[in-house]
N, C-alpha and C positions, 0 to 999 in steps of 0.2 A: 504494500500500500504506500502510494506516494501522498503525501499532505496537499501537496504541491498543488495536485488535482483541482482540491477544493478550495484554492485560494485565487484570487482575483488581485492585480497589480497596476498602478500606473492608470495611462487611461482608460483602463476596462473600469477603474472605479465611479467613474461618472456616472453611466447608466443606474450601479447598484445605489448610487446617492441619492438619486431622483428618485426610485420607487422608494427605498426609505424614509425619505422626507413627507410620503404620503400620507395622509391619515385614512387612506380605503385600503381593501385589497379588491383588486380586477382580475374577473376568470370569464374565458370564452367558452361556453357549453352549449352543446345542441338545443334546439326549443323543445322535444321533448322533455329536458333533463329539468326545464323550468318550474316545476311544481317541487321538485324534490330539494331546491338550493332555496327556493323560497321558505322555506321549513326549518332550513338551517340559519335565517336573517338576512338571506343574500336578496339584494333588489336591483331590478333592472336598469340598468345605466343607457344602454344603447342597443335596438333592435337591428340587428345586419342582416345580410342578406339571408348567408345561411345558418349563421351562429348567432347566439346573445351575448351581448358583455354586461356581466353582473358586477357587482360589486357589495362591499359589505366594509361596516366596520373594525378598523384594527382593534384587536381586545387590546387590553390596559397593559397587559404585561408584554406584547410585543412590541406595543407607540415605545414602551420603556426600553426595550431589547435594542430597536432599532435608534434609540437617539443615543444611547451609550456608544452603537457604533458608529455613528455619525461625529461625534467626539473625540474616538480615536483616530478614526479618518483624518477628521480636519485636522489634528493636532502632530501631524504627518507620518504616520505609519503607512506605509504604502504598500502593503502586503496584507488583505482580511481576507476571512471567509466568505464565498460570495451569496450563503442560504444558511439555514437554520441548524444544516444537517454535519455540523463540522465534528467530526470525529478524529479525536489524536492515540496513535498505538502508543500502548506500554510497554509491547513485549517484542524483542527481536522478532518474531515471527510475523508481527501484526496482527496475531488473532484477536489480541483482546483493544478494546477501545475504550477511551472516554470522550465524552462528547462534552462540549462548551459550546457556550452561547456565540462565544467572540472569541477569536484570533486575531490577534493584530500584531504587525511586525515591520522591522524597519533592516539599516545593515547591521544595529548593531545590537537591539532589543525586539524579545518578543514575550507576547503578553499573551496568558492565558487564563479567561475572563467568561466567569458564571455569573448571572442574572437572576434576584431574586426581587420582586416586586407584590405588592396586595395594595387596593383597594381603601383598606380600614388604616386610619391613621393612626400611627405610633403602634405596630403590634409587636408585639417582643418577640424575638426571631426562636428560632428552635433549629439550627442549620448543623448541630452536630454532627449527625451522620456522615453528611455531605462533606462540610471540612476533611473529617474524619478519612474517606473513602479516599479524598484529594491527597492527602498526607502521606495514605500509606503509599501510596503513588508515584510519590513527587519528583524522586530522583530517576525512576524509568520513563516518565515522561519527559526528564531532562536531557537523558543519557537518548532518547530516538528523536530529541528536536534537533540535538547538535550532528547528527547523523546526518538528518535532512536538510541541515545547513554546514555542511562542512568545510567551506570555505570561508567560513566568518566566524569571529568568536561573541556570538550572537548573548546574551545578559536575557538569562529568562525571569519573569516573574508573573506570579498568578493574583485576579484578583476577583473577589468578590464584589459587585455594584448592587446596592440595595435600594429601593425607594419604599419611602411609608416605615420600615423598620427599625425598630428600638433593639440594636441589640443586647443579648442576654448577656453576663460577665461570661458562663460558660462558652458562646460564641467567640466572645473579645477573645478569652484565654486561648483558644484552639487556636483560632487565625496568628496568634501572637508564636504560638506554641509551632505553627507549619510552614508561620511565613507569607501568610497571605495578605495581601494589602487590600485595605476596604474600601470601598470606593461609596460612599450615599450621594444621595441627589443635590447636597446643597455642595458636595466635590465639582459634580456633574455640570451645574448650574456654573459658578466658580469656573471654572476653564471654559466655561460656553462663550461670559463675558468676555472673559478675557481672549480667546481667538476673536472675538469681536471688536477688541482696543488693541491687539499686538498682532492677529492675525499669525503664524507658525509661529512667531517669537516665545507666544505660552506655551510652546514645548518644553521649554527650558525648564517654566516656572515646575510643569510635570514631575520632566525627568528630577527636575532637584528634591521632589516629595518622594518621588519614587525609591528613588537610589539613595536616598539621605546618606550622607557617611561613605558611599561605596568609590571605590576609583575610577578614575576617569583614563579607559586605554590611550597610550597612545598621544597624552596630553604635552606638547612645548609647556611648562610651569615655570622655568627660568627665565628673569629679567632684570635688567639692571635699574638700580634703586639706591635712593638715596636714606640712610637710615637717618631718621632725629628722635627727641622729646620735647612733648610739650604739653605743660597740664600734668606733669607726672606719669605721662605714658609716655609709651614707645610706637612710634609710628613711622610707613614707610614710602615713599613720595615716587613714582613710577609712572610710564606710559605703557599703555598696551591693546593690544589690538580686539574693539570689541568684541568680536566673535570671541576670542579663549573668555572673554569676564564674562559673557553670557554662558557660557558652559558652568562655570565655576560660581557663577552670583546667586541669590537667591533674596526676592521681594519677600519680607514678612508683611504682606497686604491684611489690614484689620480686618478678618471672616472670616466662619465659620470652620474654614479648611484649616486656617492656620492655629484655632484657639489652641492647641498642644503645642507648640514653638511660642519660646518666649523671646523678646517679646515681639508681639506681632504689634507695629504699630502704623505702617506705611497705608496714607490714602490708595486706593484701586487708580488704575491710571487713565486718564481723561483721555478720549478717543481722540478727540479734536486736537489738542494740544501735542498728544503722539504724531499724530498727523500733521503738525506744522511742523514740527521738530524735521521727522523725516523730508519733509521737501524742502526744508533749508539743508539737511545736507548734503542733499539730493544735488541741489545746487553750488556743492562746491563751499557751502559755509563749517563751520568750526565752533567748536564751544572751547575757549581757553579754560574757563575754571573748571576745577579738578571736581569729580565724584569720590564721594565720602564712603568708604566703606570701613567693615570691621572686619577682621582675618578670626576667623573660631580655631582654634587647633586643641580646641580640647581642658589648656594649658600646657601641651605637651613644648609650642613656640616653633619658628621657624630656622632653618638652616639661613644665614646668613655670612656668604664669603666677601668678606672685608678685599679687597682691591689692596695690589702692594704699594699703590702709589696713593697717599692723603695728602690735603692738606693740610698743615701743620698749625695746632693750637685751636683748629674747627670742632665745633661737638657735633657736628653731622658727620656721619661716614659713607661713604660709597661704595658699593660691592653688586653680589652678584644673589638676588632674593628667591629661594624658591619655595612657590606657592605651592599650597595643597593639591593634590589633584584628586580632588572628590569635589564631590558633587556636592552643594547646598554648606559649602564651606567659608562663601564669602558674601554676607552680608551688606544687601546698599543700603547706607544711610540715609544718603540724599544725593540724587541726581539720576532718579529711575528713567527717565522722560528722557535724556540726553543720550543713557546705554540702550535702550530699547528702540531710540530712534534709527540705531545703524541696526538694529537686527534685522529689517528686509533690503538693506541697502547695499549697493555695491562696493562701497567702499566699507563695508566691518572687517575685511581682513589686509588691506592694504592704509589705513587712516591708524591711528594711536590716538587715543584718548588718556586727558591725567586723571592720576588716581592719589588720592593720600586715605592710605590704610592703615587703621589702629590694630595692635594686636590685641585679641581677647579682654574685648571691655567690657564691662560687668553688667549685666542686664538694665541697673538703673541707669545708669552711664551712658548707654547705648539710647536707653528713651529720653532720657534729658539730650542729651546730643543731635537729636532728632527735633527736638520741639526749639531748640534755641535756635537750630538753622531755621527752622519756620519760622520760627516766631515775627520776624523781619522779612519775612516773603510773604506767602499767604499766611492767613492765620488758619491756627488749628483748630478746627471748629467744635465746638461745646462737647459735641456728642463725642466725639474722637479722644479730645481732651480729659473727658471723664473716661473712656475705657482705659488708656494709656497709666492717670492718675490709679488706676488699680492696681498697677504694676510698681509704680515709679515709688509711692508712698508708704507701699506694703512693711518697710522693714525704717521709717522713718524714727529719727530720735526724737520729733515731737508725736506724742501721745493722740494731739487730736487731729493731725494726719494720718496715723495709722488705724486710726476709726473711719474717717474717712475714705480709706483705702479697702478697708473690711465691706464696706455700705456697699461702694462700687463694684468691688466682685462678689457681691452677693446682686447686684441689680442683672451687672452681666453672665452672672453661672442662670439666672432664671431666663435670659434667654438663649442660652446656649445647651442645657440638660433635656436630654429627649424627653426624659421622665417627670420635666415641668410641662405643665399643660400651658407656660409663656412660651414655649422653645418657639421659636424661629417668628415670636411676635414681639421682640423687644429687638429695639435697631442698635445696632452693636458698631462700632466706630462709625465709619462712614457708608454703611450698606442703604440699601435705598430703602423709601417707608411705600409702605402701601398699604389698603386697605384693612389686611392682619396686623402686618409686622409695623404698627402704628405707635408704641409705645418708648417715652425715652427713658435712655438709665439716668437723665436727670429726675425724670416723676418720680422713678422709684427711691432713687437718694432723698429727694426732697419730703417725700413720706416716712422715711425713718429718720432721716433730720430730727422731724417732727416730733416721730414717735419719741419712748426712752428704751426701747430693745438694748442701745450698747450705750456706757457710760459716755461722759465728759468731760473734758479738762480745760483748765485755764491753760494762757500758754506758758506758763512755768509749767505744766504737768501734774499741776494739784486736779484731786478727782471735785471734780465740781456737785457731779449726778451718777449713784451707779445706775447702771443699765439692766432691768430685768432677767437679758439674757447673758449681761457679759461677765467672760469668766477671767478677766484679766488681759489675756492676749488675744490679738488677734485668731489664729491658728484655730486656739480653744473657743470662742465666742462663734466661728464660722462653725465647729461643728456642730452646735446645740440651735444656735439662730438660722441658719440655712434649711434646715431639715424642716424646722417650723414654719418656715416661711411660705416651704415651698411645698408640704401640704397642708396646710390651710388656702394656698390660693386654688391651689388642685381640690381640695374638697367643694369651695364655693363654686367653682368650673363645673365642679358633677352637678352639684345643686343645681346652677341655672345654665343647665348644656348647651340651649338653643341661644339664649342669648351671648352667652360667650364666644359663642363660632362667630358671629355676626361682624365683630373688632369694632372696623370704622364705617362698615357697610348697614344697609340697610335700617337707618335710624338705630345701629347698636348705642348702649351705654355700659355696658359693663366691662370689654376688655378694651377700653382705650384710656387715656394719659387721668381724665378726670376719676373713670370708675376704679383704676388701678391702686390711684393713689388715697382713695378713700377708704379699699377694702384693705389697705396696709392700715391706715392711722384707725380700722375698725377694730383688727383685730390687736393690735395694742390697747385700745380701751377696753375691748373684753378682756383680756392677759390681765392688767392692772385693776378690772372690775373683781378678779378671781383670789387677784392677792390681796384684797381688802377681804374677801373675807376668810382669810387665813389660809388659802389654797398655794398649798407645796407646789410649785410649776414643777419642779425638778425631780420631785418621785412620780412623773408618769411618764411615759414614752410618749412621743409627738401621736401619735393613733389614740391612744387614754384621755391626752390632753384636748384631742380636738373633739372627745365624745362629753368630756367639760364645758366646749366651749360652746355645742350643738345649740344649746336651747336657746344661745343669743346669736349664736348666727341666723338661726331658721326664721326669724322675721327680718331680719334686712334681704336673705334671700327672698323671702316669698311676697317684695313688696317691690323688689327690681323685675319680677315674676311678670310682674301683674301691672302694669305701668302703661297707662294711654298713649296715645299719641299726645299730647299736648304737655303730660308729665315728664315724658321722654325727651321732647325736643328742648323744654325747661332745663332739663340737666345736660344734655348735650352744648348746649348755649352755654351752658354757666363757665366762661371763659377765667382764662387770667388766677390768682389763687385766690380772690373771690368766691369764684365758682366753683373750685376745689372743698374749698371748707363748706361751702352751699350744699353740694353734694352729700360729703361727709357727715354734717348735722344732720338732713335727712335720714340716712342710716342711723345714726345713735336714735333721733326722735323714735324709727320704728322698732327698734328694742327698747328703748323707754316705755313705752306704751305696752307692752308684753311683759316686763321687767319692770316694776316703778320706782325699784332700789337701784338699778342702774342709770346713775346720774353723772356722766364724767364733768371735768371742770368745765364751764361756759355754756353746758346744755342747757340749764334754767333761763338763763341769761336769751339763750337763742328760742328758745322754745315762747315767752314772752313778744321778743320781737319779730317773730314767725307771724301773730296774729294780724301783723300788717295794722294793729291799732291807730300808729303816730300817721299815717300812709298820710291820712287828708290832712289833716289838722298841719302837717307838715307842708304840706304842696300849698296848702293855704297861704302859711308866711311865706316861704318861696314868692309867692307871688304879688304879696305887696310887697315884699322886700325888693323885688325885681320894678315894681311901678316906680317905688320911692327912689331908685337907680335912675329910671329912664328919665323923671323930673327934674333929679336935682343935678346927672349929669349936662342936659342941657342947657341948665342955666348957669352953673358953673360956666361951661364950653362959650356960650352965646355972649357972656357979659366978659370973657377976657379976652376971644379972639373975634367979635364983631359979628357979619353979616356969614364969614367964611366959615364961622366956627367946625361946621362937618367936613371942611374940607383941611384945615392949617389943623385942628386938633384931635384927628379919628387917626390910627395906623392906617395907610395905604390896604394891608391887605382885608380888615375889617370893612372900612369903606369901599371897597370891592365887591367884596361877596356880599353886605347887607344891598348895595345898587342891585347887583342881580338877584337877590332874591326879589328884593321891591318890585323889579323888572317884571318878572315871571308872574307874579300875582297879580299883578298890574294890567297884564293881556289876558289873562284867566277870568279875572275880575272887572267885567267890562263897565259897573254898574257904581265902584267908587275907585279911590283913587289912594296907596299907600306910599307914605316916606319912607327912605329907607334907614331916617332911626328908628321905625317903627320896627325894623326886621332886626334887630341887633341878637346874639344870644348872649345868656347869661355873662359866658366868660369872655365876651370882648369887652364888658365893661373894666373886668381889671387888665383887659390889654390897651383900653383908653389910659385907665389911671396914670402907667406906667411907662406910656409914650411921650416922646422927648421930655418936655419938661416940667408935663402934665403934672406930675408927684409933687415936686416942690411947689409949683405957682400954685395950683388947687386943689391937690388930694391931701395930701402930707396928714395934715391938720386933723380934718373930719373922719376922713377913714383910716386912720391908725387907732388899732382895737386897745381900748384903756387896758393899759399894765403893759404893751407893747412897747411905748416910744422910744425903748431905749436897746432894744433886743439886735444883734447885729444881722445883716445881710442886707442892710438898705433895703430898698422900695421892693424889692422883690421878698424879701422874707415877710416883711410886713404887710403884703398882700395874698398871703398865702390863705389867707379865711376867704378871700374870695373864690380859690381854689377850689377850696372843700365845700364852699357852699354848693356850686357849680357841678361837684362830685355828688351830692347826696343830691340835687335836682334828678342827676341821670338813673340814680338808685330806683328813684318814685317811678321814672319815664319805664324803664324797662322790670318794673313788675316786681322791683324783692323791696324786702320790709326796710324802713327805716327803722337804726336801733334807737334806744332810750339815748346815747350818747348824742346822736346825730339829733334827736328831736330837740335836747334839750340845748343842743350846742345854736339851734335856729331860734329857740326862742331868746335866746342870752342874744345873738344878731341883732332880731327884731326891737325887742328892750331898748337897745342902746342904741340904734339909726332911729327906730319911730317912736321915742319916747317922749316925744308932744304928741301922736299923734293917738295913742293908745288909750 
C-alpha cells in the first residue's frame, strides 16, 4: 500500500478546497433513485436531462472535518488526503490500518490529525480509548511514514482537533502521556485570523506551538553581534535576515491559544497596517530601528565567541553569537509588524533587519518592557492592560497590587476555564466583543473592588479590611475564592439557562457587563449576610456552601426569570455605575422581600428612594429654580451688555444651538413665534455664568453658594451646584428616583435663590 495514492499535492488542491469550502454535498443519481435520497434529507438542486443533482446538508461534524483541513491547507502543507477515507499502515506488511481524518504534510512535517466534534456545548470528552489505541501505535506508524518519505527527514506529529469539548484530566493526561497535540476550535479560529492578517507567515506562528523547544534542521544560527549591558542585563545588538527570525521568533499574541505561555501579552496584528508595512518594503523602503526581542534559553545562556580583535577600554564586545535553533525560542517584544512584513516579501532572505536581544528576562520584565515601549506609541488599551497587570503585579512588594493582580486572574481564568459557564464570554486582552463574548475583566474587577472577598491595604501595607475569603497570599486566597466564584456564577447560569445564552443579544440582561457585575456584588452580600449570622464559610465545600446560599439566591433568580419587556430594557439602559448599582439594589430589594433580615448596608436607604416619593415635588423646584435663572439671567445680561446682550454675553456655542432649536420650533410652530432664550437648557446657564467675564462683572456675588466664597478652584469649583442640579434634572427626565440627599440638597437651592419669593 502506497499512502501516496490517497494524497493530493500542489495544484490538484484547489479543486478539493472549493468542494470543502461548501456547506452542501452534491450527488448525480438516476430519477428513479429520487424517492429513496429524498428519505435520506437529500433535495433536488437541478433536474438534467438524464440524471438529478441532489444535494443535502453537510452534518456538523464534517463542516468541522473539513474547515480543520482547510486550515492546514492554507497554513501550507501541501501534501493532504484528498477524501474521508485516509488510511495509514502500521505494519510492514500493510495489513493492518488506521485511519485519520486528516493528513497533512509538507518537506519537512507531517501531521497526523483525528476529529472529534458534538453539537452540545462544553461536553466532557471521554477519548481514552482512542488516544489509547493511537499510543500503542505510534512509533509503527512512525517507522512506515519515514519509509514513505525516504528522502526527507520529515518531523511527524499527531493531533487531536476538538470543537464543543471540555476535556477530561484523564484525556489531558493520555494526550500529555503519547504526545499528542490538541488542537480546539478557538486554536482553529486563532490561525484562521491570522492567515487572514499574515496570510502563510502564520505558519510560523504554528510551527512554533507545535514544535515548542524542538530543533530546527539545518538552521545558519550564527551571527555577528555586538555584546552590551544595560539596565543590569545583558543584551545583544545584530542584523539578520528575516526569514531565519521568522523561523526562530515566536508572537505571544493575548488569546486563548497562548493562555499556557507566559507571558502572552502582544496585540493580534492589524491587517491593514501588515499590509502597509509590506508595500513599503515592497518598495524598496527600510525600517532602521531595531526589533526588540528576548533570547529564552532556559537559563542555560548563549555560546558567545569574543573576536580576537577589541577595542580597548569599551564595555561592549564583538564576536560571533549563536542563536538557539528551536523553535519558539525567541520572543518579539516589539516590532511584530516590521518582521512579519518581509514574511511574503522578496526580499526576507537577501534584506537584514536590527535586532537588540535580551537574554532571559524575567517574565515581569519582559511585560513591563513591552508596555513602556507602548506606552509612547499607541497606548495599551484598558482591557489589555488589565490582562497583562495579572501577570506583571502577581508577585509585587506592594500588598495592594498583589490583590489587584489576584482580582484580574480570577476575572480572566472565568473567561478562559471550559468549566466556567463565562468561558469564551469575557474579552481577554485585545480579542474582539460580540454579542456573547461581551463582558470586560474590568466589570468583573470592579465588582470585587466592591465586594470585601480579599483584604486591603494602605500603601504602607497595613491591613486596612480583611477579606472574607483571603487567606493571606495571593496563591492561597485564589484557591478558596476562584472555586467560589466560579460556581456560584455557574449555579445562577443553570438557574436562568435561557437567559444566560442570550449575552448581548436579544434584549439579554443577565450575562452582560451590568448583570455580571451585580450577580458578583450579590453574592458577596449573601457570603456577608451568612456570617452575620455566625455561619462558618470555611467548614463547607463551595457545593455545601452554595446549598446555604440557595434560598437567597432563588428570588433574584426567579425575578431576572420573569422580567417584561419594559423591566428589561430599564436594566439594560441602566448605563455608566449608576446603573450598575441600579441593577444590583434590585437584586438585594428581591431577597429582601423573601428574606426581611437581609438588609445589606444602603438597602433601606435605597429601598425609601425607590418609591420615587421626592420625583414631583423635586421637578417642581427644578422648575422654578430654572424660571428664576431664565429672569434674573437676562436682566443681569441686558442691563451690563445693552441691546446685544445674547449676543456679547451667551458662549458662541450655547447661542448656536439654542438659534437652532428656536429655528426648528419656529417652522413647526407656525401659529407663535419663540426666542431662542427661550430654548436655553438647564446647564448653559452655568456655561453663561462662567463665560469671559461673566463671573466676576455678574455672577460672582449672587451665585456663590453661602459657606463657598472662599473654597479654591475659582468660578468653576464654585459653580459646581449648578452641575449637580443639572445632574439630578436628568435623574427625574429619564425615570429613576430622586434620593433624600438630592431632594433635600434642591430645597437648600430653592431657600437660598427664592427666598423672597417663598
Amino acid at each position: 500500500m502506497n499512502i501516496n495514492e490517497n494524497l493530493i499535492s500542489e495544484d490538484n488542491l484547489v479543486a478539493i478546497k472549493r468542494e470543502k469550502k461548501k456547506t452542501e454535498i452534491f450527488k448525480n443519481i438516476s430519477y428513479n433513485q429520487k424517492s429513496e435520497y429524498e428519505k435520506e434529507g437529500w433535495t433536488v438542486d437541478k433536474e438534467l436531462k438524464t440524471t438529478l443533482k441532489m444535494k443535502r446538508d453537510k452534518s456538523f461534524s464534517l463542516l468541522f472535518k473539513n474547515k480543520v483541513w482547510l486550515t492546514f491547507c492554507n497554513l501550507g502543507f501541501h501534501k493532504m488526503n484528498k477524501d474521508e477515507n485516509f488510511h495509514m499502515p502500521y505494519t510492514p506488511d500493510h495489513s493492518m490500518t488506521r485511519h485519520f481524518d486528516i493528513f497533512a504534510a509538507d518537506d519537512e512535517t507531517a501531521l497526523f490529525i483525528i476529529c472529534e466534534s458534538t453539537e452540545q456545548h462544553n461536553k466532557i470528552s471521554a477519548f481514552d480509548d482512542r488516544i489509547v489505541s493511537i499510543g500503542a501505535i505510534r512509533e509503527q506508524l512512525i517507522g512506515e511514514l519515514r519509509k514513505a518519505f525516504p528522502e526527507k527527514k520529515i518531523k511527524p506529529k499527531f493531533i487531536l482537533a476538538t470543537k464543543n469539548y471540555n476535556l477530561s484530566a484523564l484525556d489531558r493526561e493520555l494526550l500529555n502521556k503519547y504526545k499528542i497535540y490538541h488542537f480546539d476550535e478557538e486554536a482553529l479560529q486563532y490561525y484562521d485570523d491570522l492567515l487572514q492578517h499574515l496570510g502563510l507567515a502564520a505558519r510560523y506562528q504554528f510551527l512554533g506551538n507545535l514544535f515548542d523547544g524542538e530543533k530546527i534542521q539545518g538552521l545558519d544560527n550564527i551571527t555577528t553581534a555586538i555584546e552590551g549591558h544595560m539596565g543590569g542585563h545583558t543584551y545583544y545588538s545584530f542584523s539578520i535576515e528575516p526569514e531565519k527570525l521568522l523561523k526562530l521568533s515566536y508572537v505571544l499574541h493575548r488569546s486563548s491559544v497562548n493562555k499556557d505561555s507566559m507571558p502572552a501579552y502582544q496585540r493580534i496584528i492589524k491587517k491593514n497596517r501588515l499590509t502597509q508595512v509590506q508595500d513599503f518594503v515592497e518598495d524598496g523602503g527600510f525600517f532602521p530601528n531595531s526589533i526588540i526581542i528576548n533570547i529564552d534559553t532556559k537559563s542555560k545562556g548563549l555560546t558567545f565567541d569574543r573576536a580576537s580583535l577589541q577595542v580597548e577600554n569599551s564595555i561592549s564586545r564583538i564576536g560571533l553569537l549563536h542563536l538557539p535553533q528551536k523553535y519558539k525560542s525567541l520572543y518579539i517584544i516589539d516590532g511584530q509588524h516590521r518582521l512579519y512584513g518581509y514574511a511574503n516579501s522578496r526580499f526576507s532572505k537577501t534584506n537584514s533587519i536590527p535586532v537588540v536581544a535580551f537574554l532571559d528576562l524575567e517574565k515581569a520584565e519582559q511585560v513591563k518592557l513591552f508596555m513602556e515601549i507602548n506606552e509612547n506609541q499607541k497606548a495599551v488599551s484598558k482591557n489589555l492592560r488589565n490582562t497583562l497587570n495579572s501577570d506583571l503585579l502577581w508577585d509585587s512588594p506592594i500588598y495592594s497590587d498583589q490583590r489587584k493582580a489576584l482580582i484580574l486572574k480570577i476575572a480572566q481564568q472565568l473567561g478562559e476555564d471550559r468549566n466556567s459557564r463565562l468561558f469564551d464570554r469575557i474579552i481577554i486582552g485585545e480579542n474582539n466583543k460580540t454579542t456573547t463574548c461581551c463582558i470586560t475583566i474590568d466589570t468583573i474587577k470592579s465588582a470585587i473592588d466592591k465586594s470585601n472577598f480579599v483584604s486591603t491595604f494602605s500603601k504602607k501595607n497595613e491591613l486596612l479590611e480583611q477579606g472574607t475569603f483571603d487567606k493571606g497570599t495571593n496563591e492561597s486566597t485564589y484557591q478558596v475564592l476562584y472555586p467560589f466564584l466560579l460556581t456560584y456564577l455557574n449555579y445562577i447560569a443553570e438557574k436562568s439557562s435561557d437567559e444566560w445564552q442570550k449575552g448581548d443579544h436579544d434584549n439579554g440582561i443577565l450575562s452582560i457587563n451590568v448583570g455580571i457585575y451585580s450577580l458578583v456584588r450579590i453574592g458577596n452580600d449573601i457570603i456577608n449576610h451568612l456570617i452575620s449570622k455566625n455561619v462558618n464559610i470555611f467548614n463547607f465545600s463551595v457545593e455545601e456552601l452554595l446549598e446555604q446560599m440557595h434560598c437567597y439566591i432563588e428570588p433574584a433568580a426567579s425575578y431576572l426569570n420573569k422580567l417584561n419587556y419594559d423591566e428589561r430594557k430599564e436594566l439594560r439602559t441602566s448605563y455608566g455605575g449608576g446603573g450598575k448599582i441600579k441593577y444590583w439594589r434590585k437584586l438585594q430589594r428581591e431577597i429582601h422581600n423573601v428574606h426581611a433580615d437581609f438588609l445589606p448596608p444602603g438597602l433601606q436607604e435605597y429601598l425609601e428612594n425607590d418609591q420615587k416619593k421626592y420625583n414631583q415635588e423635586s421637578f417642581n423646584m427644578i422648575s422654578d429654580i430654572e424660571s428664576f435663572f431664565k429672569n434674573d439671567f437676562e436682566n443681569k445680561l441686558s442691563n451690563f451688555y445693552g441691546d446685544k446682550w445674547f449676543v456679547e454675553g451667551v458662549p458662541k456655542s450655547v447661542y448656536d444651538s439654542a438659534s437652532k432649536l428656536a429655528s426648528e420650533k419656529n417652522y413647526n410652530n407656525k401659529e407663535g413665534h419663540v426666542e431662542p432664550w427661550e430654548c436655553l437648557h438647564l446647564i448653559n446657564y452655568r456655561d453663561i455664568a462662567i463665560h469671559g467675564s461673566n463671573w466676576r462683572d455678574l455672577f460672582e456675588k449672587s451665585y456663590t453658594k453661602p459657606g463657598e466664597e472662599k473654597i479654591s478652584g475659582g468660578k468653576n469649583a464654585k459653580t459646581q451646584w449648578l452641575q449637580k442640579l443639572n445632574d439630578i434634572r436628568n435623574t427625574i427626565v429619564h425615570d429613576y428616583s430622586v434620593t433624600v440627599e438630592d431632594h433635600d440638597f434642591l430645597l437648600t437651592i430653592k431657600q437660598w435663590l427664592l427666598q423672597d419669593k417663598i
